[in-house]
C-alpha positions in Angstrom: 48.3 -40.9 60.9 50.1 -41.2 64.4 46.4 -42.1 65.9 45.5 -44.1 62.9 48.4 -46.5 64.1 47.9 -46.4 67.8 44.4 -47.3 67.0 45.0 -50.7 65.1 47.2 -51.4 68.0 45.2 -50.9 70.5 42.3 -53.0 68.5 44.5 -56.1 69.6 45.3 -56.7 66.2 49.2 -57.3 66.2 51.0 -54.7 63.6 52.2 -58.0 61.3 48.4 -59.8 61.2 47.5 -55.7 59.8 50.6 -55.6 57.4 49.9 -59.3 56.1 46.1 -58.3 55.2 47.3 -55.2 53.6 49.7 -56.7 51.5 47.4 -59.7 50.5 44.3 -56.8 49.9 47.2 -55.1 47.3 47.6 -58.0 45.8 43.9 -59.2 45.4 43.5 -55.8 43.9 46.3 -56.7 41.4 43.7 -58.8 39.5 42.3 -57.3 36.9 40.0 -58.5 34.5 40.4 -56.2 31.9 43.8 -56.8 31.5 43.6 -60.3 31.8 40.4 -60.9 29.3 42.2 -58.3 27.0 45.6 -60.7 26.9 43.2 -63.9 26.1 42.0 -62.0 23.1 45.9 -60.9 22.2 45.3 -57.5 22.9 46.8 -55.3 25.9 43.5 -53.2 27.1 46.0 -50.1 28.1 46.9 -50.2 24.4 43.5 -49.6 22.9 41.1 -46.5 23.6 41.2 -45.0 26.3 44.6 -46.7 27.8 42.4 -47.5 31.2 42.2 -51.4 32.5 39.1 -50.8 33.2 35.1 -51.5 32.4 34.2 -48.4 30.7 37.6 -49.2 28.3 37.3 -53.1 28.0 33.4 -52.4 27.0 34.0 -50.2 24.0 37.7 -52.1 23.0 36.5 -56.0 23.7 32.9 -55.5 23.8 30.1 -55.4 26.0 30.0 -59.1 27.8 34.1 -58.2 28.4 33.0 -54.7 29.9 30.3 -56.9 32.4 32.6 -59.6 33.6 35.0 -56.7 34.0 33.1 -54.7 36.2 31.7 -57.6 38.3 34.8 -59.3 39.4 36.3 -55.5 40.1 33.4 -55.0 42.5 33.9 -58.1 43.7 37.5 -57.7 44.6 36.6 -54.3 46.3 34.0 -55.6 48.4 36.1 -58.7 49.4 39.3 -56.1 50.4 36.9 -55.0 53.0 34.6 -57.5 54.2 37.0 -60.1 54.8 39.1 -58.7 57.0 36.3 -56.5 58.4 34.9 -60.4 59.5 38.6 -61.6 60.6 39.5 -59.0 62.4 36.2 -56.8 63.6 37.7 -53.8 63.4 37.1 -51.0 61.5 40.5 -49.4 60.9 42.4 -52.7 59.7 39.3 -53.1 57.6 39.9 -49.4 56.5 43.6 -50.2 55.2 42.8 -53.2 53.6 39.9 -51.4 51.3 42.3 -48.8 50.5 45.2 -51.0 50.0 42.9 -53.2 47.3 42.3 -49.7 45.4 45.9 -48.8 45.4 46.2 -52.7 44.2 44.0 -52.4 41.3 45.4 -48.9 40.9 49.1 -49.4 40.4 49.4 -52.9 40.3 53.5 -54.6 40.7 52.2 -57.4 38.5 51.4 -55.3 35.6 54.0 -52.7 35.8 52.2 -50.1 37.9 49.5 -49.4 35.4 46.3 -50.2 36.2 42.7 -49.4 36.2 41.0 -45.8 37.7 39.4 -47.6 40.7 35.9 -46.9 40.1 34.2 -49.8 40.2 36.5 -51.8 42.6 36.1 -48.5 45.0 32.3 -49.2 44.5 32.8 -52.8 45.9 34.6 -51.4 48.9 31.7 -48.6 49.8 28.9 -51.4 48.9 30.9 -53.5 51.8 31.1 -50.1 54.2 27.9 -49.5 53.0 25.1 -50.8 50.8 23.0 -48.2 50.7 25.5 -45.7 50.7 27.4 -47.5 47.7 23.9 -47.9 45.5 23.3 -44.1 45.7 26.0 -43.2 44.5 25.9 -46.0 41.8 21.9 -44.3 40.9 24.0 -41.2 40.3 26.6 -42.3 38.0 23.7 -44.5 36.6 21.5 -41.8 35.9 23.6 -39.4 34.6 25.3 -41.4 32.3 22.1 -42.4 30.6 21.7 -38.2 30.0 25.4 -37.4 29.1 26.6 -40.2 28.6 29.8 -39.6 29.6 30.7 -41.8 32.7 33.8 -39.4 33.3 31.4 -36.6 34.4 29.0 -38.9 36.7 31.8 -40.3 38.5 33.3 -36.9 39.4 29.3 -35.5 39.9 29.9 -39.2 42.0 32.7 -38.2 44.0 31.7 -34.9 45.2 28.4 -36.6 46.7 30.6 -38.9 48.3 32.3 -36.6 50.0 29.4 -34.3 51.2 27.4 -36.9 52.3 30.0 -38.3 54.8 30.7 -34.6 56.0 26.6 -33.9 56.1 26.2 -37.3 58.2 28.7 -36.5 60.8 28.1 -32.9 60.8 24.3 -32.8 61.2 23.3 -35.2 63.6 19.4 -34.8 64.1 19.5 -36.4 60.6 22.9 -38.4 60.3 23.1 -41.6 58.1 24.7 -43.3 60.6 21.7 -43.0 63.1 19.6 -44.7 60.5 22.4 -47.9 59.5 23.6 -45.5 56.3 27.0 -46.5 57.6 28.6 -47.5 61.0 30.0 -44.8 62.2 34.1 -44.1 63.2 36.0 -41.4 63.3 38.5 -42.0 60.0 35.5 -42.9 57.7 35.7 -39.1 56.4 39.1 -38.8 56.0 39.6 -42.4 54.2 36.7 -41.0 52.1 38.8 -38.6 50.9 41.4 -40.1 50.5 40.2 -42.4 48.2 38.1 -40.1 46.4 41.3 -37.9 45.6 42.7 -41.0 44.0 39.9 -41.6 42.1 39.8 -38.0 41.0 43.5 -38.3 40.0 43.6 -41.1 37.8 40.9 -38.8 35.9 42.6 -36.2 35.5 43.7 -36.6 31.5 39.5 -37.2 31.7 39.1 -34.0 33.7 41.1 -32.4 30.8 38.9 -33.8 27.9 35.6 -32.8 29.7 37.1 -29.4 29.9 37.5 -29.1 26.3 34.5 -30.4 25.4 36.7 -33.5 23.4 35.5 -36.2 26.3 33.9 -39.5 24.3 30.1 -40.6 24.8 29.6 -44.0 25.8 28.1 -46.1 23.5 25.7 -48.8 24.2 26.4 -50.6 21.3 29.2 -53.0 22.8 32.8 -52.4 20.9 33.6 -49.1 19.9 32.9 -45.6 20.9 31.5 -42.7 19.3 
């Protein structure tokens, strides 16, 4: 962490331009749709299945157009927590904070007490901005193996472990490392972040983790509103 700091300073970015994007990256994560298009309709989302302000939840409580425009604008708001101040500031570890800082944002937002969504898709919209083709495989594997399950719980932890050995198997094995072929631009905290926001991913599932477990976890339905 002590290098993590000494980094952003030596970038040239001054320490209050970095705490100012943070803080506005929070808040920008602090949007959320669900919540939002749940309240419209007089309902509060973290009422109603699942509890989560997210997607997954606003597609089987609101229906499936609420589910869409849900997971959109949280990608959206993950990629723009990165990109922008990856183009303000053109450096990586401000533009590091900031996509963690929208996640935490969208994770425990102040607006809405704290209670937010589980950060899948607006941690998607930070990895599409760190990396497109890094972001879209992992996407293929929550795609595809919620098509056979059915159970987007299970793909996004089948998800997260990819993630993670991925980043490790890039900077590990270099004859064939993603970053020599533009998988990702390569710095030395891109692991650790990785982690780091895979661990939070991971523990807002964790009541999931539990249902998997059990063998009580709900199927997705592709019907819109409900769930099986």
């Amino acid at each position: 962490m002590v290098n993590f700091l000494e980094d952003l300073c030596r970038a040239g970015v001054p320490a209050y331009a970095a705490v100012i994007a943070a803080v506005l990256t929070y808040f920008l994560g602090n949007i959320n749709p669900a919540i939002i298009i749940g309240r419209a309709k007089g309902i509060d989302i973290r009422a109603q299945g699942s509890g989560n302000a997210g997607a997954t939840n606003a597609m089987r409580s609101i229906g499936k157009k609420a589910g869409i425009v849900t997971f959109l604008i949280d990608v959206a708001k993950g990629f723009a927590g990165y990109a922008i101040p990856m183009a303000i500031f053109h450096e990586i570890p401000v533009a590091l904070l900031c996509g963690l800082c929208v996640v935490l944002g969208h994770m425990y937002p102040i607006v809405f007490g704290f209670r937010g969504g589980k950060g899948v898709s607006t941690t998607f919209g930070v990895l599409l901005a760190v990396s497109a083709l890094y972001a879209l495989v992992l996407l293929a594997i929550v795609i595809v193996l919620t098509a056979i399950f059915r159970r987007v719980s299970l793909s996004v932890m089948v998800a997260v472990a990819a993630a993670i050995i991925f980043v490790f198997w890039g900077g590990y094995h270099q004859q064939f490392s993603f970053y020599k072929v533009g998988f990702m631009e390569f710095n030395v905290y891109l692991p650790m972040w990785i982690i780091i926001i895979m661990a939070l991913v991971v523990w807002k599932h964790r009541s999931n983790i539990g249902r998997l477990i059990k063998g009580q976890e709900p199927k997705l339905s592709f019907k819109g509103k409900g769930k099986e």
